[in-house]
Biopython code that builds the backbone (N, CA, C, O; Angstrom):
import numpy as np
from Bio.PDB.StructureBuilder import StructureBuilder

atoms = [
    (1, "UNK", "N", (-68.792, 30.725, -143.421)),
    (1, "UNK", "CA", (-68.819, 32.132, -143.136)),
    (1, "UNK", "C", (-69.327, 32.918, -144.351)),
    (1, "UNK", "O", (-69.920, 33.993, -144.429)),
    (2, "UNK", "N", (-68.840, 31.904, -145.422)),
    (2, "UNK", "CA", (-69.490, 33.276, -146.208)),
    (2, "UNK", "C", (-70.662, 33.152, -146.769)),
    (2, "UNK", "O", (-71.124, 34.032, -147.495)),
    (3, "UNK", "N", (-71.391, 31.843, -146.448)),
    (3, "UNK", "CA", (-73.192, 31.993, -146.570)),
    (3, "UNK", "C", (-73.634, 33.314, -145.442)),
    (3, "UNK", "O", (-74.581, 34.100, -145.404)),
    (4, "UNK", "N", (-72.702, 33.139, -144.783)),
    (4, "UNK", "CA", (-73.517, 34.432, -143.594)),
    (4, "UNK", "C", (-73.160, 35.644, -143.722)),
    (4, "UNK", "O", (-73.810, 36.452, -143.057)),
    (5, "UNK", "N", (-72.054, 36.172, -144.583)),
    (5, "UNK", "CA", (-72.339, 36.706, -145.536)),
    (5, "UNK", "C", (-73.039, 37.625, -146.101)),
    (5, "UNK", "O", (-73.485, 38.758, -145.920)),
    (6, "UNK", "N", (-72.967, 36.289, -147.272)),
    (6, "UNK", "CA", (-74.391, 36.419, -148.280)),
    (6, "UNK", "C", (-75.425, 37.197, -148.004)),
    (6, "UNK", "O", (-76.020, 38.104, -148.585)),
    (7, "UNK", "N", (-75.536, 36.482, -146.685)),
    (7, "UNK", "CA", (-77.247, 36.671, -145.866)),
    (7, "UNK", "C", (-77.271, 38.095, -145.559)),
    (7, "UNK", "O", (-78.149, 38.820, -146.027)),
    (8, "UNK", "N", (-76.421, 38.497, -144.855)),
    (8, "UNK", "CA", (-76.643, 39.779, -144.481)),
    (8, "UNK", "C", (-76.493, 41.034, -145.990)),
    (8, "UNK", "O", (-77.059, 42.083, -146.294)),
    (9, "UNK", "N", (-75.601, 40.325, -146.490)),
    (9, "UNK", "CA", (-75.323, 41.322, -147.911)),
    (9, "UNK", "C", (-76.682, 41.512, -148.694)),
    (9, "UNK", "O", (-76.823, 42.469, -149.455)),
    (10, "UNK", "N", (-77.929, 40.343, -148.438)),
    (10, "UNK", "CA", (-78.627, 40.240, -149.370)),
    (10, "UNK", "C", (-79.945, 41.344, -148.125)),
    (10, "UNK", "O", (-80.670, 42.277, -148.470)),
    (11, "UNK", "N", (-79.880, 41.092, -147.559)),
    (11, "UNK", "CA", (-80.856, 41.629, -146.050)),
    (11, "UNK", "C", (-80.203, 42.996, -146.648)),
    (11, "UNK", "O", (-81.129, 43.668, -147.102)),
    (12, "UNK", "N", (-79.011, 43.629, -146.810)),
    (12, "UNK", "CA", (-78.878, 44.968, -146.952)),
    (12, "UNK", "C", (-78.870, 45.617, -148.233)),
    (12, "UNK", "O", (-78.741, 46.809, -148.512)),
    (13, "UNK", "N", (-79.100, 44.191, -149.255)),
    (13, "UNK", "CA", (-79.632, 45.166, -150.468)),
    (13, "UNK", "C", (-80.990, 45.190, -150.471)),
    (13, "UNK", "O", (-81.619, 45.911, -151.245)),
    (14, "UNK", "N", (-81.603, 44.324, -149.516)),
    (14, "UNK", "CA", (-83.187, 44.812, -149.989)),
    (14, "UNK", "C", (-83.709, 45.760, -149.044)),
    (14, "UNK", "O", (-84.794, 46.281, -149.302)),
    (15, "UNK", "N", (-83.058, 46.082, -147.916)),
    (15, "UNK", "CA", (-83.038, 47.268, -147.109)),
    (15, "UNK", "C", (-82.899, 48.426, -147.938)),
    (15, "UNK", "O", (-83.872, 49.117, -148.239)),
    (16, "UNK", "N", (-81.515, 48.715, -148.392)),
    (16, "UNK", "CA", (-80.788, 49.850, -148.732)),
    (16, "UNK", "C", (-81.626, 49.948, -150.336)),
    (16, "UNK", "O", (-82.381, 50.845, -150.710)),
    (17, "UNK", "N", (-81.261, 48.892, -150.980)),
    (17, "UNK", "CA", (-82.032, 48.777, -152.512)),
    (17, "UNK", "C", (-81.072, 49.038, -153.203)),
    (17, "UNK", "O", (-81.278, 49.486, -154.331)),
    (18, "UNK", "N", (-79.400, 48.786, -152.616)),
    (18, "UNK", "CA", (-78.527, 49.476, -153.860)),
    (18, "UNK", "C", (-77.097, 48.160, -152.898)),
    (18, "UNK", "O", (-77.101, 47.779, -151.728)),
    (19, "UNK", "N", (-76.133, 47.842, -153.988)),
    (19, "UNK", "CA", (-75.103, 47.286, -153.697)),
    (19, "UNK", "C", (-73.829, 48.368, -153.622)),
    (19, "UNK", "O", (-73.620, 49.033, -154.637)),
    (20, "UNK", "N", (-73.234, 48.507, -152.812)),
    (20, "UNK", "CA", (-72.594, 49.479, -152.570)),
    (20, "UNK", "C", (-71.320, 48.973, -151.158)),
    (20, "UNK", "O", (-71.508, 48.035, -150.383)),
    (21, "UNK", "N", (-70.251, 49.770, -151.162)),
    (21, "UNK", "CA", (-68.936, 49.956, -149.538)),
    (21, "UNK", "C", (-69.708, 49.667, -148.682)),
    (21, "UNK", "O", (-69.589, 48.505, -148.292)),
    (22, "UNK", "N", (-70.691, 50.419, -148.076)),
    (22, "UNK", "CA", (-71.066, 50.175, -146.844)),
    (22, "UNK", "C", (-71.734, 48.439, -146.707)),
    (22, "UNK", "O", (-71.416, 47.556, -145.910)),
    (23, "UNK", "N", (-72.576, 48.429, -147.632)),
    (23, "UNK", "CA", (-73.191, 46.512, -147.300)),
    (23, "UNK", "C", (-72.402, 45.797, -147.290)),
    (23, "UNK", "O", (-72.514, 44.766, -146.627)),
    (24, "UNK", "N", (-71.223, 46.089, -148.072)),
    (24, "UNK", "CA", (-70.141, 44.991, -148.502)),
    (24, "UNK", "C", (-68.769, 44.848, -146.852)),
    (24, "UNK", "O", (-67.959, 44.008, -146.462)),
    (25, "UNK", "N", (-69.309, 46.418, -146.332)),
    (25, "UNK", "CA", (-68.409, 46.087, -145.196)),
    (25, "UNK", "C", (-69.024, 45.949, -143.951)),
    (25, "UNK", "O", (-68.295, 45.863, -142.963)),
    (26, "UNK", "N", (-70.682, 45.900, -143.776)),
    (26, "UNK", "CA", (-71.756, 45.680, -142.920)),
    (26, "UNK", "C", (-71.127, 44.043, -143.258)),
    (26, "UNK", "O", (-70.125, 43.511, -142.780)),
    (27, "UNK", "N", (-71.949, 43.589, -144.086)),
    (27, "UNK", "CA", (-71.741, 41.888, -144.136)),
    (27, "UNK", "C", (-70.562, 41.438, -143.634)),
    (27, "UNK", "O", (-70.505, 40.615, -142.720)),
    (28, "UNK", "N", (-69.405, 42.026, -144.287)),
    (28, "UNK", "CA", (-68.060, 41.460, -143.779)),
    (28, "UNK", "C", (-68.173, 41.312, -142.530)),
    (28, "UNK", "O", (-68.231, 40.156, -142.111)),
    (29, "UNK", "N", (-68.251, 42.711, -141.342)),
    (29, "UNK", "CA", (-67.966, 42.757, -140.236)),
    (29, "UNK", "C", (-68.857, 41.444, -139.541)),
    (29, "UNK", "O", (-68.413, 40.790, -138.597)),
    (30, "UNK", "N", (-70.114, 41.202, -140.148)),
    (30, "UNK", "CA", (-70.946, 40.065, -139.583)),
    (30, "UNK", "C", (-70.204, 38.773, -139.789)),
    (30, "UNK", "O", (-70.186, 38.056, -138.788)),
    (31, "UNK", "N", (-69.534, 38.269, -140.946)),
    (31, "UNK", "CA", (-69.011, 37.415, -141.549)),
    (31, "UNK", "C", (-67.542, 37.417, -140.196)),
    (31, "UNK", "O", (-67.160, 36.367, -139.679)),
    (32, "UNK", "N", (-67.017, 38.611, -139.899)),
    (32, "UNK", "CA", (-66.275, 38.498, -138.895)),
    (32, "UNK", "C", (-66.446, 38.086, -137.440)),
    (32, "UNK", "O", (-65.653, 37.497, -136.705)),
    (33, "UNK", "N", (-67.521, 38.481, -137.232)),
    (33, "UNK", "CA", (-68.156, 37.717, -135.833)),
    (33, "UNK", "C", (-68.390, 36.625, -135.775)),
    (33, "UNK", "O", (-68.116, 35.967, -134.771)),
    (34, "UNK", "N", (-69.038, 36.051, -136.973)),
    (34, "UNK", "CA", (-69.640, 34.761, -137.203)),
    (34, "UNK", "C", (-68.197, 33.968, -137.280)),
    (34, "UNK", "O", (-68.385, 32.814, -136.895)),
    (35, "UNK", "N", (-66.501, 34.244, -137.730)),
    (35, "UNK", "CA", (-66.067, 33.568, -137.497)),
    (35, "UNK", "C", (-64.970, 33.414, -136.071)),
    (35, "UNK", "O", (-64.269, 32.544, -135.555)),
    (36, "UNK", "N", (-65.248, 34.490, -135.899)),
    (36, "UNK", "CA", (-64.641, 34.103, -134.511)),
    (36, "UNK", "C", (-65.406, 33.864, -133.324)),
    (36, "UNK", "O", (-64.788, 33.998, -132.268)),
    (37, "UNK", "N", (-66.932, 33.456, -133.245)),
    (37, "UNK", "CA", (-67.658, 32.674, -132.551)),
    (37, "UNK", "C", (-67.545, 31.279, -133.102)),
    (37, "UNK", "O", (-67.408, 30.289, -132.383)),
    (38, "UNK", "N", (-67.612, 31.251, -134.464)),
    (38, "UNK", "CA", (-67.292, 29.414, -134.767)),
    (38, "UNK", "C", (-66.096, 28.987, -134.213)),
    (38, "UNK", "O", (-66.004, 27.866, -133.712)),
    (39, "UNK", "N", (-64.970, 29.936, -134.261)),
    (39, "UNK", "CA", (-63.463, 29.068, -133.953)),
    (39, "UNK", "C", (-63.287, 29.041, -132.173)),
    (39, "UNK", "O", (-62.870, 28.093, -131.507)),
    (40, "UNK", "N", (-63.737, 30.368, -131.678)),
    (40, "UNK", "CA", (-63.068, 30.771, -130.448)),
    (40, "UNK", "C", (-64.666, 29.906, -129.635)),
    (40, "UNK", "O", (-64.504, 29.070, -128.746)),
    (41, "UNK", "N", (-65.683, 30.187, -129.991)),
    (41, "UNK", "CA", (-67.322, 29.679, -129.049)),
    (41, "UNK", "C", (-67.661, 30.669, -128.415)),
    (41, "UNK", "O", (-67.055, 31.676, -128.783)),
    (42, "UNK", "N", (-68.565, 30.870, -127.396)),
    (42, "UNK", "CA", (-69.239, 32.002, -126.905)),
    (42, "UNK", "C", (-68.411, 32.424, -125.555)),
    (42, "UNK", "O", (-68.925, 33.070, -124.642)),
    (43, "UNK", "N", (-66.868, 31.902, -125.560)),
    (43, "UNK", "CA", (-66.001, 32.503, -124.491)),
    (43, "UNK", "C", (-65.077, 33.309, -124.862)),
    (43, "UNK", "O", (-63.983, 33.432, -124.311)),
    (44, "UNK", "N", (-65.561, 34.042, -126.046)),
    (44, "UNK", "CA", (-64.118, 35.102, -126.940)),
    (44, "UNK", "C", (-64.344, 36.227, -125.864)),
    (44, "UNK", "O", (-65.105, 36.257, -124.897)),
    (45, "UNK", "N", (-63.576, 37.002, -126.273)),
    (45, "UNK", "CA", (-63.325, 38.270, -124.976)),
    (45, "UNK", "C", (-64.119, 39.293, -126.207)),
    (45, "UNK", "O", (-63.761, 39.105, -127.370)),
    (46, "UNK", "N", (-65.203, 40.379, -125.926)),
    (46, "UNK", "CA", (-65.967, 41.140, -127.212)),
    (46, "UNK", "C", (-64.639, 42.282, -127.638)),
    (46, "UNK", "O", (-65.094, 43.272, -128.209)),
    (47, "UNK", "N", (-63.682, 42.301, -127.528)),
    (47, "UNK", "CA", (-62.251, 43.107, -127.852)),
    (47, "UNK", "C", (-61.687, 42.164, -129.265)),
    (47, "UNK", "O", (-61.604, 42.438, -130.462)),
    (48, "UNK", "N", (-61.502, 41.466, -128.803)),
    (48, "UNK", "CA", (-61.011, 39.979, -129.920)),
    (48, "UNK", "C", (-62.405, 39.806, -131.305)),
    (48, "UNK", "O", (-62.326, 39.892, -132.530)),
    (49, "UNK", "N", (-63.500, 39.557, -130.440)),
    (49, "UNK", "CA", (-64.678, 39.495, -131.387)),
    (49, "UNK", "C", (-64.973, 40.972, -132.241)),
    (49, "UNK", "O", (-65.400, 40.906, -133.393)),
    (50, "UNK", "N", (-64.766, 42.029, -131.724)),
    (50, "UNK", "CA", (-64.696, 43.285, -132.677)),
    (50, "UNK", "C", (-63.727, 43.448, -133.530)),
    (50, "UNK", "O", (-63.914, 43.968, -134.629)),
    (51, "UNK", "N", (-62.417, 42.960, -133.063)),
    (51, "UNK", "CA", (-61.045, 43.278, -133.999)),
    (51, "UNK", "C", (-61.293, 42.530, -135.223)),
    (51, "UNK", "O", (-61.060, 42.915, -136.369)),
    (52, "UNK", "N", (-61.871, 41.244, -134.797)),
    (52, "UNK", "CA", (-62.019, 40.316, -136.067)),
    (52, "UNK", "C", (-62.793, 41.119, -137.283)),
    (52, "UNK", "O", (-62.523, 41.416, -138.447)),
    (53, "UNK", "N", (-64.083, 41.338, -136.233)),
    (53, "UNK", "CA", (-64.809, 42.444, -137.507)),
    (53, "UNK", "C", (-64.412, 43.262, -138.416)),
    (53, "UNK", "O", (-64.572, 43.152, -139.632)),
    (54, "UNK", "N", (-63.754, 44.306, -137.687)),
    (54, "UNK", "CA", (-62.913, 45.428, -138.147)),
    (54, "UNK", "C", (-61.812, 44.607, -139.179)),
    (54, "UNK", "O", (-61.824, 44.625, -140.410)),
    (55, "UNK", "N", (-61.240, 44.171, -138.638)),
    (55, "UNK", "CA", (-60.345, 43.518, -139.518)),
    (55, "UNK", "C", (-61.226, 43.034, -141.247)),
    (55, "UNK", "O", (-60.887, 43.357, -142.385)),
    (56, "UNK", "N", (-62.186, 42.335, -140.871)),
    (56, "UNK", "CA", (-62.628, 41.480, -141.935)),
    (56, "UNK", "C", (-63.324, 42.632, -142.903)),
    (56, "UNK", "O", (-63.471, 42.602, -144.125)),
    (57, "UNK", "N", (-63.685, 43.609, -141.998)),
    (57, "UNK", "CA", (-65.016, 45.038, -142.916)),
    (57, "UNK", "C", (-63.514, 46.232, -143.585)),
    (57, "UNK", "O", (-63.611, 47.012, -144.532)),
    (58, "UNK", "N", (-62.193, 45.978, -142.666)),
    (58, "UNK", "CA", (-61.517, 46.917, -143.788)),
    (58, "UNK", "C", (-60.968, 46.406, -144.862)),
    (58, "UNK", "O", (-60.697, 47.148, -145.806)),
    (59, "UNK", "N", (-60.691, 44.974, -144.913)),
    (59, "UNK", "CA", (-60.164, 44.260, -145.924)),
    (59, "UNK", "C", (-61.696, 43.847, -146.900)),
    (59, "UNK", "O", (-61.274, 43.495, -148.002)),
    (60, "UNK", "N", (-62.562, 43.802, -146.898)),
    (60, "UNK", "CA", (-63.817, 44.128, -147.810)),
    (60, "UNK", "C", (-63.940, 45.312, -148.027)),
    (60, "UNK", "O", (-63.849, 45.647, -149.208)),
    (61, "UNK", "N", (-64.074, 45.890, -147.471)),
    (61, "UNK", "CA", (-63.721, 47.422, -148.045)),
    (61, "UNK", "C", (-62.591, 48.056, -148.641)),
    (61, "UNK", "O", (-62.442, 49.274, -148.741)),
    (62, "UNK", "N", (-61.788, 47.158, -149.037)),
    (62, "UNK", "CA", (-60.434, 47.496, -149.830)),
    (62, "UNK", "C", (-60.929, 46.897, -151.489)),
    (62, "UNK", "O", (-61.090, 47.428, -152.588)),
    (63, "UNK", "N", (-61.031, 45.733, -151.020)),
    (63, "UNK", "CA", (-61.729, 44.830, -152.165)),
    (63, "UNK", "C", (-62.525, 45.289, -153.010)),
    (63, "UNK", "O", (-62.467, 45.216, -154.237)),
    (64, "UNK", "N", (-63.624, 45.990, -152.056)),
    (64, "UNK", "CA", (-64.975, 46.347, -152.906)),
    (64, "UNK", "C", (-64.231, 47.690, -153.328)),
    (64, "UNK", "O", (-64.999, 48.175, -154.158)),
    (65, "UNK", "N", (-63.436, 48.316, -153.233)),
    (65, "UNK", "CA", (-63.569, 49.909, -153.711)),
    (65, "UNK", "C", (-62.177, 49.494, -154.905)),
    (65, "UNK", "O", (-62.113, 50.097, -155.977)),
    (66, "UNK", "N", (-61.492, 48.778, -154.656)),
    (66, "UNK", "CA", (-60.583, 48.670, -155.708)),
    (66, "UNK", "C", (-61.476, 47.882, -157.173)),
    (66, "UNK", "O", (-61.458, 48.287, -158.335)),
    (67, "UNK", "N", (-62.087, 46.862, -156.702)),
    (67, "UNK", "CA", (-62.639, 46.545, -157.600)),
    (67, "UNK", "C", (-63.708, 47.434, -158.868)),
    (67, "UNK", "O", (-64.007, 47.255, -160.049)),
    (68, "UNK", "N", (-64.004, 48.391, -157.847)),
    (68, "UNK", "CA", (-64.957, 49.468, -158.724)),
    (68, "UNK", "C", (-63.753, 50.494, -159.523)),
    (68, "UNK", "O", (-64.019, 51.104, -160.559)),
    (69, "UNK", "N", (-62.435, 50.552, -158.855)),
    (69, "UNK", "CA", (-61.553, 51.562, -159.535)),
    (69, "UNK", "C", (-61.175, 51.067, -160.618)),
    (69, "UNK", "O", (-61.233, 51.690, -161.677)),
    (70, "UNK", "N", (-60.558, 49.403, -160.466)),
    (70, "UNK", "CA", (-59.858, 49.040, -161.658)),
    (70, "UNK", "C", (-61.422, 48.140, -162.757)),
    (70, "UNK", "O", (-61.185, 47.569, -163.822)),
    (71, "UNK", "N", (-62.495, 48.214, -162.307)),
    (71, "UNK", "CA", (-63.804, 48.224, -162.901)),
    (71, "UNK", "C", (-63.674, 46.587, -163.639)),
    (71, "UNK", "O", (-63.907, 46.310, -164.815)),
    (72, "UNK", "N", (-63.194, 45.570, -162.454)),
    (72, "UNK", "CA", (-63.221, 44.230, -162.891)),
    (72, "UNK", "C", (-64.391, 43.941, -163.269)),
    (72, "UNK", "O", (-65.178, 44.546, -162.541)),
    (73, "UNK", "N", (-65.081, 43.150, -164.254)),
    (73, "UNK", "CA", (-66.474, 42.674, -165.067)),
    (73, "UNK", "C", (-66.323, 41.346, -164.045)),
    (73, "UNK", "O", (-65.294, 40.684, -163.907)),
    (74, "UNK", "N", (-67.640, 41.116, -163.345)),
    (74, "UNK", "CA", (-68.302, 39.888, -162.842)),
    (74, "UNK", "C", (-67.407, 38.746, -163.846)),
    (74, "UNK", "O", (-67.017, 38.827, -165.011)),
    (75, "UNK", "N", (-67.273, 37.511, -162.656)),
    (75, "UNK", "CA", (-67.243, 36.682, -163.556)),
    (75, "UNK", "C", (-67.984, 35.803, -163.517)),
    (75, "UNK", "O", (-68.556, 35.583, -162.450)),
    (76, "UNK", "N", (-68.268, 34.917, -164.754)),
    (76, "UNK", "CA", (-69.608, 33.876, -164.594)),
    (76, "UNK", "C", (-69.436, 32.819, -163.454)),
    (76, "UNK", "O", (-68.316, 32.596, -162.993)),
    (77, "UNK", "N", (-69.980, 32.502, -163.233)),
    (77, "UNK", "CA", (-70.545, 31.774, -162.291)),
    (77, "UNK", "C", (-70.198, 30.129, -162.966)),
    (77, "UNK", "O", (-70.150, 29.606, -164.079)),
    (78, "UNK", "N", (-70.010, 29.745, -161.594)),
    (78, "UNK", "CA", (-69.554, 27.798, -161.925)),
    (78, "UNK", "C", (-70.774, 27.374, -162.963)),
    (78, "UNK", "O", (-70.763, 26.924, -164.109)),
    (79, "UNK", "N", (-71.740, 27.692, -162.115)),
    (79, "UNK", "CA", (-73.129, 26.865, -162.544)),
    (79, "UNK", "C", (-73.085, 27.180, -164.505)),
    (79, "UNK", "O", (-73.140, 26.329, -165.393)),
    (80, "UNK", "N", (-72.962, 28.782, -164.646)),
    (80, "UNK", "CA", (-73.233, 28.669, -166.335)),
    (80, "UNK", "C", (-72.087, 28.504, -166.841)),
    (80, "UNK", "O", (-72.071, 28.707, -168.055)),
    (81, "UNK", "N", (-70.960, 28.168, -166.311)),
    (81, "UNK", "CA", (-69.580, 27.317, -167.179)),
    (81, "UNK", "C", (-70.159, 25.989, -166.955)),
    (81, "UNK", "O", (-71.101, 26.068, -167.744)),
    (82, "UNK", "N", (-70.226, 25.176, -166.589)),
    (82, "UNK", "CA", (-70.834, 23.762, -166.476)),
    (82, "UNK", "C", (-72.193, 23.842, -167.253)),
    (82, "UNK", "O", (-72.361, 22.766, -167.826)),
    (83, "UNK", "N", (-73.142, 24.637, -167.471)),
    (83, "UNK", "CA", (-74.480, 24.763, -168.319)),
    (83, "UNK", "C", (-73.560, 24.819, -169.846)),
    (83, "UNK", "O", (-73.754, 23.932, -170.677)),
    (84, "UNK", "N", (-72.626, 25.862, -170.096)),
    (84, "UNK", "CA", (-71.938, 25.487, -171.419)),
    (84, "UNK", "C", (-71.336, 24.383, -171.379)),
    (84, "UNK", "O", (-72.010, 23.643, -172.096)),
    (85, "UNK", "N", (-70.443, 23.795, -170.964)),
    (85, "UNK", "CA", (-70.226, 22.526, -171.129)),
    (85, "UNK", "C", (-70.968, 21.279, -171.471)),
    (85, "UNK", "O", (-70.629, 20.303, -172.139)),
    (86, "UNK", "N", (-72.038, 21.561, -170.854)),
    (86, "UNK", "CA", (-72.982, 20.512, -171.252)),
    (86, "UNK", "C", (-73.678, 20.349, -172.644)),
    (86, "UNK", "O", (-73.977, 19.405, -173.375)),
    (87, "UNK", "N", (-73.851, 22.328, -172.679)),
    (87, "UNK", "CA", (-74.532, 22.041, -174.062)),
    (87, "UNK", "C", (-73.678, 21.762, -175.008)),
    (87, "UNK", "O", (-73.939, 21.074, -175.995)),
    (88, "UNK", "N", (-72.251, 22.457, -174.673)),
    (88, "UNK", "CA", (-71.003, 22.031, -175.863)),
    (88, "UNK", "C", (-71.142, 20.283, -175.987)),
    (88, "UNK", "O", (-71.557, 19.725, -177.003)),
    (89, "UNK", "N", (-70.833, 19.778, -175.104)),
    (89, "UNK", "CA", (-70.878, 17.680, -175.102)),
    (89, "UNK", "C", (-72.278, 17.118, -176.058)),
    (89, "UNK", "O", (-72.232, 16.337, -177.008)),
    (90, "UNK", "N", (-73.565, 17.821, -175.438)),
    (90, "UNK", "CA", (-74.464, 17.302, -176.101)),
    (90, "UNK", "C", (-74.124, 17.460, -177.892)),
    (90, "UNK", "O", (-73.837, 16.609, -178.735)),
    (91, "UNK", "N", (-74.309, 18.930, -177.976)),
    (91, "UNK", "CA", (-74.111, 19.348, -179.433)),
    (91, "UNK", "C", (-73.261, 18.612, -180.174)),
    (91, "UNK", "O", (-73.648, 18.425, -181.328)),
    (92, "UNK", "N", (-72.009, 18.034, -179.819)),
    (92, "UNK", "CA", (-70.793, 17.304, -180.166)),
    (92, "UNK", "C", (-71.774, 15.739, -180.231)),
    (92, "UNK", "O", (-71.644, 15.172, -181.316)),
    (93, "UNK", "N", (-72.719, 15.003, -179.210)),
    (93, "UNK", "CA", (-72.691, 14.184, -179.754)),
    (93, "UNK", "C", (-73.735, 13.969, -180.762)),
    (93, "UNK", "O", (-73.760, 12.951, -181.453)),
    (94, "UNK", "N", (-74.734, 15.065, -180.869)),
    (94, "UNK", "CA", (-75.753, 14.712, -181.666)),
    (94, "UNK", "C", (-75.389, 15.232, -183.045)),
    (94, "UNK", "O", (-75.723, 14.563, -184.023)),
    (95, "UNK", "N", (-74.633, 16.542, -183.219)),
    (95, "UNK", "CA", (-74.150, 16.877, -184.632)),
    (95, "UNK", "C", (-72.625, 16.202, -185.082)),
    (95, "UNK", "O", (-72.160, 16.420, -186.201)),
]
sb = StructureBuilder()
sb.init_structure("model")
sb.init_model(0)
sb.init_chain("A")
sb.init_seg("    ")
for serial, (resi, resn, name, xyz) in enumerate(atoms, 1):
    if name == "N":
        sb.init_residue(resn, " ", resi, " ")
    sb.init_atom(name, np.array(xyz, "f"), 0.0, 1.0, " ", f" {name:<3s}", serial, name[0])
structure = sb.get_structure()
């Protein structure tokens, strides 16, 4: 669910051109459909399939606006903690 997501988050920054509440709770609500068609299949009742949305776009939208209040800093990413690690091991064995 949350490559799909992604997808739409990334479709609405190059739409919009800005990361912002609304993409973050556009994507969610998609991210909400997308999972209650994976669990429930294409026999959900569209009452059930909207709540999910709603549900999933106000709890991203809690997320995203608290996060800008209490102004949490990104955190790095797996990939460049494992890129330091590596260079830390190498460096260790060649010096």
């Amino acid at each position: 669910m949350r490559g799909f997501r992604l997808g739409i988050e990334h479709i609405m920054k190059g739409i919009r051109g800005k990361d912002d509440l609304t993409a973050a709770m556009v994507s969610a609500s998609g991210g909400g459909l997308a999972y209650t068609f994976v669990s429930k299949g294409l026999k959900v009742k569209p009452a059930h399939a909207l709540s999910w949305a709603v549900c999933y776009a106000v709890a991203s939208g809690t997320m995203k606006q608290s996060e800008q209040e209490v102004n949490i800093p990104p955190a790095p990413g797996a990939r460049l903690l494992i890129l330091d690690h590596i260079k830390r091991f190498v460096y260790k064995l060649l010096y």
